[in-house]
Structures are given as structure tokens and as C-alpha cells.
N, CA, C and O atoms as a GROMACS GRO file, in nm:
protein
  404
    1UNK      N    1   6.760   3.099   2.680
    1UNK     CA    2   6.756   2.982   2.595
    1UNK      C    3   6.888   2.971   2.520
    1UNK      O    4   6.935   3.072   2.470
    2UNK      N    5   6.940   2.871   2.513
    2UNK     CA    6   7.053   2.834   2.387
    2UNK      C    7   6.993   2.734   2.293
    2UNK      O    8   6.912   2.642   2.292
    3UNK      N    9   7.072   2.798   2.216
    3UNK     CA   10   7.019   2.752   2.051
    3UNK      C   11   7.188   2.702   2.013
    3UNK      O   12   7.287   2.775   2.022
    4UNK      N   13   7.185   2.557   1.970
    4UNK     CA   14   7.330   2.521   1.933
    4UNK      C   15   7.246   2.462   1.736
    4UNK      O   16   7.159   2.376   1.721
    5UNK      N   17   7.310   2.539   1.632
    5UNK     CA   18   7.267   2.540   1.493
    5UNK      C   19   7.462   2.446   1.424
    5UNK      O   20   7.585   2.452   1.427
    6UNK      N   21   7.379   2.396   1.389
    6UNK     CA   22   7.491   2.299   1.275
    6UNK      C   23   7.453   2.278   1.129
    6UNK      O   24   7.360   2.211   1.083
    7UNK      N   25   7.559   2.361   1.058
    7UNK     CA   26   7.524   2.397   0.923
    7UNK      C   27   7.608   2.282   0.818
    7UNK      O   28   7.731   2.275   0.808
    8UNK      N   29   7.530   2.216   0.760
    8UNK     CA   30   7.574   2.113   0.641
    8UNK      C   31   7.583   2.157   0.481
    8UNK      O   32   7.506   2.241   0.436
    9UNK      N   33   7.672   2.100   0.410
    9UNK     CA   34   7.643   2.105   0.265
    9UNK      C   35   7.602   1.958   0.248
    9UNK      O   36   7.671   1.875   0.307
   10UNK      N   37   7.479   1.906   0.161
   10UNK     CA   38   7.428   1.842   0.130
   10UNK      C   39   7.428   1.802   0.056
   10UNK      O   40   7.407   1.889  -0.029
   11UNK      N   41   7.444   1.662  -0.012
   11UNK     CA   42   7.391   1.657  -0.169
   11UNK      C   43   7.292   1.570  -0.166
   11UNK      O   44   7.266   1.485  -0.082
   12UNK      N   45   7.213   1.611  -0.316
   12UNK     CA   46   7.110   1.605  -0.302
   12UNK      C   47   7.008   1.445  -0.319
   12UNK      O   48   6.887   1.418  -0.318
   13UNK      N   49   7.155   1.357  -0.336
   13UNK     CA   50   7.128   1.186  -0.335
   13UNK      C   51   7.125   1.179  -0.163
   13UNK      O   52   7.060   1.080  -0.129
   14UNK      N   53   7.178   1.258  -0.041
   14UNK     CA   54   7.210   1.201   0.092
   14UNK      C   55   7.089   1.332   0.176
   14UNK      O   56   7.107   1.381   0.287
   15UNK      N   57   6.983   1.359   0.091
   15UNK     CA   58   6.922   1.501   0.177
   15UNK      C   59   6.825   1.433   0.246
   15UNK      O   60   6.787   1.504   0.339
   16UNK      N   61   6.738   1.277   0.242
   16UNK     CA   62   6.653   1.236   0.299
   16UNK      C   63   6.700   1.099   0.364
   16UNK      O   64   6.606   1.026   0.395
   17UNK      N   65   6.800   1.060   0.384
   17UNK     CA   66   6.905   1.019   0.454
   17UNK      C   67   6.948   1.096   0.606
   17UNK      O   68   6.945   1.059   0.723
   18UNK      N   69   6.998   1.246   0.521
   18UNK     CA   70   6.980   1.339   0.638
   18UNK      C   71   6.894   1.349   0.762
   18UNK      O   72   6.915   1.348   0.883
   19UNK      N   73   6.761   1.361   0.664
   19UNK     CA   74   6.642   1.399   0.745
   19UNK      C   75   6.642   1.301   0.815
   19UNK      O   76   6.633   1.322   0.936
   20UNK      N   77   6.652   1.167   0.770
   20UNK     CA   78   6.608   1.051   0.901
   20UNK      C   79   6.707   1.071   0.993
   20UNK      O   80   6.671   1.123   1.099
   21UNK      N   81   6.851   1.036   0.977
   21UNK     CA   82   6.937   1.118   1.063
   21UNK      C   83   6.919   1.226   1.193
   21UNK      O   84   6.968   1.231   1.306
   22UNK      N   85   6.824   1.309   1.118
   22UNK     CA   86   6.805   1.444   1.190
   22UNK      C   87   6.729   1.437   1.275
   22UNK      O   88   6.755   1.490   1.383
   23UNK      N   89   6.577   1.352   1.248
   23UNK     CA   90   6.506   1.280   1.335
   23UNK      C   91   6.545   1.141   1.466
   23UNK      O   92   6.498   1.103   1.573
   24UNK      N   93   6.610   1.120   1.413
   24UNK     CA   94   6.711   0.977   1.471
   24UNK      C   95   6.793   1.054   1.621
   24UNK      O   96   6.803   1.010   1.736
   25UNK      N   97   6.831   1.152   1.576
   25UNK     CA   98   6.925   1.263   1.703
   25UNK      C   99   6.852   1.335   1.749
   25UNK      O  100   6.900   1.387   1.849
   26UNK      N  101   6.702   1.384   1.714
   26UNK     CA  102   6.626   1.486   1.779
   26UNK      C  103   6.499   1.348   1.881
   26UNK      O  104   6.425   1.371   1.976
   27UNK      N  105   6.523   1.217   1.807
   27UNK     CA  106   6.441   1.158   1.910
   27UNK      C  107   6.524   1.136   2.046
   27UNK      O  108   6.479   1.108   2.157
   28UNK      N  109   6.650   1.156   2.007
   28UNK     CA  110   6.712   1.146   2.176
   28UNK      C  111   6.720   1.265   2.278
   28UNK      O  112   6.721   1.274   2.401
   29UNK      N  113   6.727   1.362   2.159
   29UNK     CA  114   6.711   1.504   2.237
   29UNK      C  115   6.583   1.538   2.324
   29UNK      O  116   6.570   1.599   2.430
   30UNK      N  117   6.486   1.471   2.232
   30UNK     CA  118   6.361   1.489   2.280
   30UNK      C  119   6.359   1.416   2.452
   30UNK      O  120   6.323   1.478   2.552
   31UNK      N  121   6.388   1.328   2.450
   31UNK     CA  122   6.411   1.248   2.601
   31UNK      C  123   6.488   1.314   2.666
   31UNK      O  124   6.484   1.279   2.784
   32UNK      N  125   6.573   1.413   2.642
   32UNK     CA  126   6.621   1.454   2.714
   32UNK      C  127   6.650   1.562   2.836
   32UNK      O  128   6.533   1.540   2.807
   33UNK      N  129   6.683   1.658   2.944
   33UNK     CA  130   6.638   1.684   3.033
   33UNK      C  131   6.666   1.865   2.968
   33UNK      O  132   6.776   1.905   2.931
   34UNK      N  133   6.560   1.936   2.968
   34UNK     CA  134   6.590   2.072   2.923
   34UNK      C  135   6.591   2.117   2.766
   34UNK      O  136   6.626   2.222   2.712
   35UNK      N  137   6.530   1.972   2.706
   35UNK     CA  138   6.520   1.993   2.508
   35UNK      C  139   6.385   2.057   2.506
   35UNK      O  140   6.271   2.030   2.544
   36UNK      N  141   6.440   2.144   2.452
   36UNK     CA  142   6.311   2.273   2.396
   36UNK      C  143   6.223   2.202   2.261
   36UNK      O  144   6.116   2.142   2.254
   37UNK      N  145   6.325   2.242   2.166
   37UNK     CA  146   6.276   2.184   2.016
   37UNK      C  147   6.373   2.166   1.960
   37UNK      O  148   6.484   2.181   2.010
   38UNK      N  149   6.347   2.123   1.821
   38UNK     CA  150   6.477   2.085   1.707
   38UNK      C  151   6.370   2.139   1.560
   38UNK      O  152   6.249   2.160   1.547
   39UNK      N  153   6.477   2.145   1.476
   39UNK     CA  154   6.450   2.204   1.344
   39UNK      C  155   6.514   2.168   1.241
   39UNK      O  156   6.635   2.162   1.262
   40UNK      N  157   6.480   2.139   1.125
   40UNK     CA  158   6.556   2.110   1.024
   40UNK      C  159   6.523   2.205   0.933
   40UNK      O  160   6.412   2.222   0.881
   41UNK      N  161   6.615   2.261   0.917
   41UNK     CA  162   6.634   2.386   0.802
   41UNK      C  163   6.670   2.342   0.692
   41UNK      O  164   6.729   2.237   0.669
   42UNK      N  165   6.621   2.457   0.591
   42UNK     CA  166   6.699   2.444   0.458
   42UNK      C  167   6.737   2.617   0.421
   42UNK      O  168   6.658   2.710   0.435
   43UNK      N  169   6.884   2.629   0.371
   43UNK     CA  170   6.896   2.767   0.396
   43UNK      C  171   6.871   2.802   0.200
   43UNK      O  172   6.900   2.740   0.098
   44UNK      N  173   6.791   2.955   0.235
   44UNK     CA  174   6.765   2.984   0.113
   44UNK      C  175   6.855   3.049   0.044
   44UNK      O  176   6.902   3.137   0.116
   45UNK      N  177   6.899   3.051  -0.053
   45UNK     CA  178   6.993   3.123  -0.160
   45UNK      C  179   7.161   3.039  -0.094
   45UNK      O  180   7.250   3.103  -0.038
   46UNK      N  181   7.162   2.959  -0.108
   46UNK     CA  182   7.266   2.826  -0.104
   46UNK      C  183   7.231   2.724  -0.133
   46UNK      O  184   7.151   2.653  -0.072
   47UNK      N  185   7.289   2.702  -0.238
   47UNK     CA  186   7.252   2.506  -0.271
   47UNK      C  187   7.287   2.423  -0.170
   47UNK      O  188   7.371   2.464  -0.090
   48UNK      N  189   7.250   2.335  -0.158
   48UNK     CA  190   7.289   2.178  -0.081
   48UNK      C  191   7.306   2.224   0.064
   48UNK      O  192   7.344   2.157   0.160
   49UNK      N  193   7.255   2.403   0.057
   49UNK     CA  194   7.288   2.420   0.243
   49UNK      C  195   7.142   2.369   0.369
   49UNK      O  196   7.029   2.414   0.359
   50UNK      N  197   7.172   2.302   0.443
   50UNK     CA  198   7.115   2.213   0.530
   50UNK      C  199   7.128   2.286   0.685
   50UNK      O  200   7.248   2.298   0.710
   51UNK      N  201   7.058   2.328   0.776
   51UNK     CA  202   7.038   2.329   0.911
   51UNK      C  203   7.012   2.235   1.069
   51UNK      O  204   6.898   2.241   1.115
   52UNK      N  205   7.061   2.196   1.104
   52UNK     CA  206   7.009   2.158   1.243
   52UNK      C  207   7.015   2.212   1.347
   52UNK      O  208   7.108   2.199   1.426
   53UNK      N  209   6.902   2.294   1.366
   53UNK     CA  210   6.828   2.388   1.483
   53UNK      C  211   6.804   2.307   1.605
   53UNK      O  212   6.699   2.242   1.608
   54UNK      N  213   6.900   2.300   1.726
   54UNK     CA  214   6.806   2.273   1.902
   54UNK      C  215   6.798   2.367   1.947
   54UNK      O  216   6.896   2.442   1.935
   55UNK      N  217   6.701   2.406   2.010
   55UNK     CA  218   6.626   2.431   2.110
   55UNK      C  219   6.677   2.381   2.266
   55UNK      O  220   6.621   2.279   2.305
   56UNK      N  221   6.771   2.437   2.354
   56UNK     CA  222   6.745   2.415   2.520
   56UNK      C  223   6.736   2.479   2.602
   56UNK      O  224   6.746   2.599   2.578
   57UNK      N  225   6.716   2.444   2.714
   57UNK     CA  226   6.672   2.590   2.817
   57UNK      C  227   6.809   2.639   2.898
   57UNK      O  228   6.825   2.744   2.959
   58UNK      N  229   6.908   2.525   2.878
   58UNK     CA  230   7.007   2.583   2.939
   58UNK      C  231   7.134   2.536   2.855
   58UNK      O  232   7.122   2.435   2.785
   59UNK      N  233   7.279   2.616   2.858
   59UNK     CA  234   7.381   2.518   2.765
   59UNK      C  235   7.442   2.404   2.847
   59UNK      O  236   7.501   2.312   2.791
   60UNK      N  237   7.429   2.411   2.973
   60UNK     CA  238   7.457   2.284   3.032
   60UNK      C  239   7.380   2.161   2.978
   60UNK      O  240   7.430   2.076   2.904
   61UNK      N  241   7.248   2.160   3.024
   61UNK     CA  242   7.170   2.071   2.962
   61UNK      C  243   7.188   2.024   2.778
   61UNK      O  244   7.104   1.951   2.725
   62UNK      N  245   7.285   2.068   2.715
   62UNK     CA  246   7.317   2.072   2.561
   62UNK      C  247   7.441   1.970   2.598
   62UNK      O  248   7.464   1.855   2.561
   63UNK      N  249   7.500   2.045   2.672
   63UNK     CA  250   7.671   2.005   2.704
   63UNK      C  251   7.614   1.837   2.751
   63UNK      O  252   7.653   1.751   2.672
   64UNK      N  253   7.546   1.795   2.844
   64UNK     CA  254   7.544   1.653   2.903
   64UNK      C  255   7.471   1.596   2.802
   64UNK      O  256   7.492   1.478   2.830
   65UNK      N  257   7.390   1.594   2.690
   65UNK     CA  258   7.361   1.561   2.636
   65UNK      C  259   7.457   1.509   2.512
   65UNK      O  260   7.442   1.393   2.475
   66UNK      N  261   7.543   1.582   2.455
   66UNK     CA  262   7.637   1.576   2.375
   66UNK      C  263   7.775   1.471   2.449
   66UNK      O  264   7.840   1.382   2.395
   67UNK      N  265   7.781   1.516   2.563
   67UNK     CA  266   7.902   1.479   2.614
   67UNK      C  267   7.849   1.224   2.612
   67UNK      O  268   7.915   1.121   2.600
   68UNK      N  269   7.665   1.268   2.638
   68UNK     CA  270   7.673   1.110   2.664
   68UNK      C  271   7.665   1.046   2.490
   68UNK      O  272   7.718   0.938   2.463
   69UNK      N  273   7.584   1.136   2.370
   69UNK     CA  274   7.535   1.071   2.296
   69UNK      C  275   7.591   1.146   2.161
   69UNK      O  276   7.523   1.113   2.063
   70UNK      N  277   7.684   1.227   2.132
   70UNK     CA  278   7.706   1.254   2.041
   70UNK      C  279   7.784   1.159   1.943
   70UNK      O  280   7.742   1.112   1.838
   71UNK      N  281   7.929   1.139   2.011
   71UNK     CA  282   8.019   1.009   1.935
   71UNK      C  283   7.922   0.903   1.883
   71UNK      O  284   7.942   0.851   1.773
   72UNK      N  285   7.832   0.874   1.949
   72UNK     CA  286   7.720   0.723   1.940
   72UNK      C  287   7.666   0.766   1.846
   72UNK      O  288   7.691   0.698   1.746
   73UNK      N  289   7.590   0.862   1.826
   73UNK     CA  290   7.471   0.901   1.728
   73UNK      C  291   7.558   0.932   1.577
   73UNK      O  292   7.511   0.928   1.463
   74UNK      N  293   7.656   0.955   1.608
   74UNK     CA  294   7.767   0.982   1.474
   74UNK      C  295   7.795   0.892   1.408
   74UNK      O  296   7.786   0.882   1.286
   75UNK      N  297   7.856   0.774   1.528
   75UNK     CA  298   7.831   0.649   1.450
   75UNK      C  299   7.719   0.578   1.337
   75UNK      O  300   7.733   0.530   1.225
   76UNK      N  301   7.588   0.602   1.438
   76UNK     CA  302   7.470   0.588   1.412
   76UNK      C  303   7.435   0.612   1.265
   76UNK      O  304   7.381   0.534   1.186
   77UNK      N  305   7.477   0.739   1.246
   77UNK     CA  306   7.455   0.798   1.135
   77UNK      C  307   7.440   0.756   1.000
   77UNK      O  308   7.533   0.681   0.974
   78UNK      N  309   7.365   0.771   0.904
   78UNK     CA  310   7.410   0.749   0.763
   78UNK      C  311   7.443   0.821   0.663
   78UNK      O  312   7.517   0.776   0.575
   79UNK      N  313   7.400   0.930   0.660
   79UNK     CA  314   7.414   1.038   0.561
   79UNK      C  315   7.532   1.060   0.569
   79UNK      O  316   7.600   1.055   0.672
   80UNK      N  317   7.588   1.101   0.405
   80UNK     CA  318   7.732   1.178   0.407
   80UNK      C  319   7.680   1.302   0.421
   80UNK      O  320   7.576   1.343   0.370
   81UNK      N  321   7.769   1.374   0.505
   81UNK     CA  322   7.721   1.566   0.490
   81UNK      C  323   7.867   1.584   0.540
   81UNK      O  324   7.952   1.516   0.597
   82UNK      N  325   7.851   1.750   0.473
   82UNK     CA  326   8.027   1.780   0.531
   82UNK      C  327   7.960   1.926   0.631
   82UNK      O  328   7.872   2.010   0.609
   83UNK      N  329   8.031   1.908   0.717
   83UNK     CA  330   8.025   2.036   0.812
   83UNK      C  331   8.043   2.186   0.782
   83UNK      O  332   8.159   2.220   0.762
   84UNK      N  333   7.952   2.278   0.777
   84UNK     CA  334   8.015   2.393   0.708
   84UNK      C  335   8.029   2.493   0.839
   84UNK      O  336   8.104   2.588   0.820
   85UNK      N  337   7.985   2.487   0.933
   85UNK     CA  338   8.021   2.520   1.130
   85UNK      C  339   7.904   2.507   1.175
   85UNK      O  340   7.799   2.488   1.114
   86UNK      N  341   7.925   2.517   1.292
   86UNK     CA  342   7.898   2.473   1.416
   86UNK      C  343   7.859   2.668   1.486
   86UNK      O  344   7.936   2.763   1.499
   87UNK      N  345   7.710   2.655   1.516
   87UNK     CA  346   7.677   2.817   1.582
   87UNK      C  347   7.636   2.793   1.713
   87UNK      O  348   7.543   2.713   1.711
   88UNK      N  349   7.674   2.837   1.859
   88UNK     CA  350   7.589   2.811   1.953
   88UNK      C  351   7.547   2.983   1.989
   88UNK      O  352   7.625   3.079   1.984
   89UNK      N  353   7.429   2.985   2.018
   89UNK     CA  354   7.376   3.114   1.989
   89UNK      C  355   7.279   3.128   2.142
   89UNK      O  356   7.182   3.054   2.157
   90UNK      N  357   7.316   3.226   2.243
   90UNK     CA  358   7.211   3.275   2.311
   90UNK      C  359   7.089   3.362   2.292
   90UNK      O  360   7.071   3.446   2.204
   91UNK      N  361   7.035   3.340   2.359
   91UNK     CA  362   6.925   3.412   2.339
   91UNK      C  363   6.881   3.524   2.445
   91UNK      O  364   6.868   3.494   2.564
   92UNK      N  365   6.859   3.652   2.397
   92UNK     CA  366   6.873   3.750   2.474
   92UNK      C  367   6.730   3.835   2.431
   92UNK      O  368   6.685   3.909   2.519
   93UNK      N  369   6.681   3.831   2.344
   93UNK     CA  370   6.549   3.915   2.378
   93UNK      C  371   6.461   3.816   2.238
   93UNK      O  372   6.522   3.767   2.143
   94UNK      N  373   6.306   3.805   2.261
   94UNK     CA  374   6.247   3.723   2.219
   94UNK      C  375   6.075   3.788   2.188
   94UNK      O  376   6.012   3.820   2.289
   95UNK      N  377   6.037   3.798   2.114
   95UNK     CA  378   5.904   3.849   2.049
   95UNK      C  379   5.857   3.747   1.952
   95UNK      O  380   5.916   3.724   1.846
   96UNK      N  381   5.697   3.655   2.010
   96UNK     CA  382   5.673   3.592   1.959
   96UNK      C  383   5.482   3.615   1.888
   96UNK      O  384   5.400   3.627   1.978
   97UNK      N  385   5.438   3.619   1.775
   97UNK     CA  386   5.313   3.630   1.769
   97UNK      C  387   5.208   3.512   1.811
   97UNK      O  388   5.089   3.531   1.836
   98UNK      N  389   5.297   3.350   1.815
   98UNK     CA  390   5.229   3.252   1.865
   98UNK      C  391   5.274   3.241   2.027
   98UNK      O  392   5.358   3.301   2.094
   99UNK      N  393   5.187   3.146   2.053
   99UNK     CA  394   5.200   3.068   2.216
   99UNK      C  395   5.313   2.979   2.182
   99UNK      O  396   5.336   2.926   2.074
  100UNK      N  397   5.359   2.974   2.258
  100UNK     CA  398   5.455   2.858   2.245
  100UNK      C  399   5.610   2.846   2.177
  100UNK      O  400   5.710   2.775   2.185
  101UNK      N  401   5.575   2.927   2.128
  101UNK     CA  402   5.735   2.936   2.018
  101UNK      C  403   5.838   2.996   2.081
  101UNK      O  404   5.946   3.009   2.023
   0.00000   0.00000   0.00000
């Protein structure tokens, strides 16, 4: 699995702005070929720090997705947020107590 995480500072007039945002880019992900899940985080012991968690089964399937709809959805966008990086993270061993996760 790859997991591509994008970490925001937030403030706290643009945090539900965000969220629609966040939803707005995970409804395209969702259509898309190999989208696992998406997540919206909030990180604890940092103010204004913000997460966006995907979920895919492969990083190709991340890569064509980005490559057709990222610039667009940026546009799209409304929230101010400033970028604090960008994580793409494999996944190499996995222990889950639910189905599905």
C-alpha cells in the first residue's frame, strides 16, 4: 500500500473551508482507479497542524491521479493553508484489530 500524507498549518478562520476542500479532492480520489481511503487528520500537540491521509494500492495509481487532477483541484480550492511537507510512505508490515482497515 502507499500512503501519500500532506501536512498543513491551518488557521483556525480557514479549518472548515479546509475540510470541504479535503472532501472536494477525496471525492475525486474516490472515483478513482486503486483509491483505498482518505483521512483528515488533526495532529495532536501542534496548533493549526492539519493532515491529509490517502490511502492507494499502488504509487502509480497516486502518480496518474495527481498527474490528471492535481493543478485543477488547486485551483478549485478555497482554503488558505500553507504546506508544512509532503510524506509518501510505504507500507511494509500491517496489524489490524478491525476488518477492513
Amino acid at each position: 500500500m502507499f500512503i501519500h500524507v500532506v501536512l498543513f498549518e491551518i488557521e483556525p478562520k480557514e479549518v472548515l473551508k479546509y475540510r470541504k476542500d479535503s472532501l472536494m479532492w477525496a471525492s475525486y480520489t474516490k472515483k478513482s482507479k486503486g483509491f483505498v481511503s482518505y483521512r483528515t487528520m488533526k495532529r495532536f500537540g501542534e496548533k493549526n497542524q492539519f493532515a491529509s491521509v490517502y490511502l492507494w494500492d499502488k504509487k502509480a495509481n497516486h502518480d496518474r491521479f495527481m498527474r490528471k487532477y492535481h493543478d485543477w483541484l488547486v485551483g478549485k480550492s478555497t482554503a488558505k493553508v500553507k504546506v508544512l511537507g509532503y510524506f509518501n510512505l510505504k507500507e511494509i508490515d500491517r496489524l489490524t484489530a478491525l476488518k477492513g482497515l
